[in-house]
N, C-alpha and C positions, 0 to 999 in steps of 0.2 A: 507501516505497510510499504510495501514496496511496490513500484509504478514503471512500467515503460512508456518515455513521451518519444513517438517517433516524429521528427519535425526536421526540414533540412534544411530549415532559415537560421542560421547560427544566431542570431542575437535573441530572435524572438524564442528557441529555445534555452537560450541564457536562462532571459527573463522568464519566464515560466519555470521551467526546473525554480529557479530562488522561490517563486511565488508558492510552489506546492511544498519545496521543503520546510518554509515558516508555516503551514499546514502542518508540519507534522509528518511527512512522509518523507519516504525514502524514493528519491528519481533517479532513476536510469538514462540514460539518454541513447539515440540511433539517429544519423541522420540519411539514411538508406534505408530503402526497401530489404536488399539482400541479408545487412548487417542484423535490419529488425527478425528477419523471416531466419535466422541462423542464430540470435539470443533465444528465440522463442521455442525453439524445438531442444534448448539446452536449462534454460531459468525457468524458473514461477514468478508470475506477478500477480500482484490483485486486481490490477486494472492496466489496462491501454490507450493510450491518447494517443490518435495515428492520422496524421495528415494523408493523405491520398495522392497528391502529388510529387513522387519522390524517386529520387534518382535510384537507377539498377533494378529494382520493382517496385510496380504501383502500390499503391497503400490498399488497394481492390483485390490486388491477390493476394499482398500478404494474409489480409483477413480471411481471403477463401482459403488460404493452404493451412493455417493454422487452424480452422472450424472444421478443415477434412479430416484433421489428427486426431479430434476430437477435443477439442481444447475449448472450456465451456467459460474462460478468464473473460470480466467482462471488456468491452471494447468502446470506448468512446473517439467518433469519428471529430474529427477540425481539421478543416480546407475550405480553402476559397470555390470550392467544389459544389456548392451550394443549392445547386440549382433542383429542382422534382424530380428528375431520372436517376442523378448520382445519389438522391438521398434514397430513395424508393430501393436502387439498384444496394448500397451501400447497407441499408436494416434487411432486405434479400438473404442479402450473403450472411446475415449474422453479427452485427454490428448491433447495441445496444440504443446508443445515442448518438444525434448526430447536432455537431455545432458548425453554424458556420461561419467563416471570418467576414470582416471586422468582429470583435465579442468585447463585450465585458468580461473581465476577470471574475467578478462578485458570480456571473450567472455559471461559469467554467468550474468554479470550485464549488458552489452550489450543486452542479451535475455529479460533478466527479464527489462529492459525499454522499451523495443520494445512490450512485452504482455499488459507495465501497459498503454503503448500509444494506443493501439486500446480500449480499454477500458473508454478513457476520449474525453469527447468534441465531439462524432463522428471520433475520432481519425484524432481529427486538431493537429498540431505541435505547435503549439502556442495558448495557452489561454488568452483572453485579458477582460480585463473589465477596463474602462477608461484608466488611465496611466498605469494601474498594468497590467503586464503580466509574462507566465510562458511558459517558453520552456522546451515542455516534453523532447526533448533528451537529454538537460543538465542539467536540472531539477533544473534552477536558477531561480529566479526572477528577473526582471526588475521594477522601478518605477519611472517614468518620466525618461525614458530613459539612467537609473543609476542603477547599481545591487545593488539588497536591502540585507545588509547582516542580516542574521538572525540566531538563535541555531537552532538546531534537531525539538523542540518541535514545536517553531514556524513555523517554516518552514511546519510541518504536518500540521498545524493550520490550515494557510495559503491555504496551495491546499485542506484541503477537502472545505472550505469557497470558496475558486475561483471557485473550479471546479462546484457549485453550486451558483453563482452569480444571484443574483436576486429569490433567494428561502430561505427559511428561513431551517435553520439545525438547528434539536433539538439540547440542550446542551447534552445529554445522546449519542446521535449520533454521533456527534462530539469526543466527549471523549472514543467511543468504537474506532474509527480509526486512538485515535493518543496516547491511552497507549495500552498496552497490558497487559494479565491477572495477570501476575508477580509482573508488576509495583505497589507499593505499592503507592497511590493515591485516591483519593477521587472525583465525577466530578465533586467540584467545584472548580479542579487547573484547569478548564479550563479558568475560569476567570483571572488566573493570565499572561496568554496568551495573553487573549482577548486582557489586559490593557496593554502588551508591544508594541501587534499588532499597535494597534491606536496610539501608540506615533512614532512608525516606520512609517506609512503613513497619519503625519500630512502634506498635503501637498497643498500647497496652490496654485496653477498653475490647469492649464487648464488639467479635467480628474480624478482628486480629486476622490479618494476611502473612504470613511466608513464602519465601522461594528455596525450595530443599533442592539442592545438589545430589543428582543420583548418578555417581562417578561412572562413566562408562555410560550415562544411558541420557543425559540432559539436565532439564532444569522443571521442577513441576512448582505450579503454581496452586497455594489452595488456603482457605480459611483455615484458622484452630480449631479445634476438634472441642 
């Protein structure tokens, strides 16, 4: 899944970005108001981590002009912003969660699983499609009842395909939510993906997963028949 962290302390968005992508996700990064409020009217993300104090616009309006657009992406607020008016003012506008600095990492990734888990499946705890399944809160996979180990990439691959089992995801779709804009890549490393995925669940036992190629229309994900 793919994330926007807006933060415009360079190290400590270093550090976070690494934090969330050994998570499993895909980060973005903004370290402006403007920058984040002009990704956001062009990308999709699954979630938002937005500091409020930031250069060229506040983290207060980005939130308000993006929730004007209609934009229902969850949003998790962190700033040193902390205090009852800004938090009060901050879920007002449309703001999900609010964290405030100094934090804990454990409780930051804790929230931001808990936002991406209402957001998937009708907010089921476990996604299944034949033997393959994925438990949002520890964000592994299972395949035939054995964890499937997998890199970073796949691993994204993976849960945008599951979380849409039995629907075909364009190739451009797919590849918007598992690089991000930095990443120096082309969409057809998604292929290179595709053809790890299918040798990881060659499986021959009852519940059997495939990814069919529908040339021209994406990639579907779905149990054997």
């Amino acid at each position: 899944m793919r994330i926007l962290l807006v933060e415009d302390h360079l190290e400590l968005s270093r550090w976070l970005a690494k934090a969330l992508q050994d998570a499993h996700l895909t980060v973005e990064c903004a370290t402006n108001g403007a920058d984040a409020d002009s990704l956001l009217l062009t990308q999709d993300y699954a979630l938002i981590i937005l500091d409020l104090t930031l250069p060229k616009m506040d983290g207060l309006d980005v939130l308000k002009r993006m929730r004007a657009r209609g934009s229902r992406t969850p949003v998790l607020i962190l700033t040193a912003r902390g205090g009852l008016a800004d938090r009060v003012t901050g879920l007002n506008l449309g703001a999900d969660d609010y964290l405030a600095k100094p934090f804990e990492l454990a409780e930051l990734e804790a929230r931001v699983k808990a936002l991406l888990r209402r957001t998937q499946s009708n907010e089921a705890v476990t996604i299944v499609c034949g033997a393959l399944s994925f438990d949002t809160v520890s964000r592994t996979f299972s395949y035939g009842g054995e964890l499937l180990a997998l890199t970073p990439r796949e691993h994204a691959v993976l849960e945008v395909l599951l979380s849409r089992h039995g629907h075909t995801v364009p190739k451009e779709k797919l590849f918007q939510q598992v690089f991000s804009l930095d990443d120096n890549a082309s969409v057809d490393a998604i292929e290179i993906y595709i053809h790890r995925l299918r040798k990881k669940l060659e499986h021959a036992g009852p519940g059997r997963v495939s990814i069919t190629t529908l040339r021209g229309l994406g990639y579907l994900l779905q149990a054997a028949g």
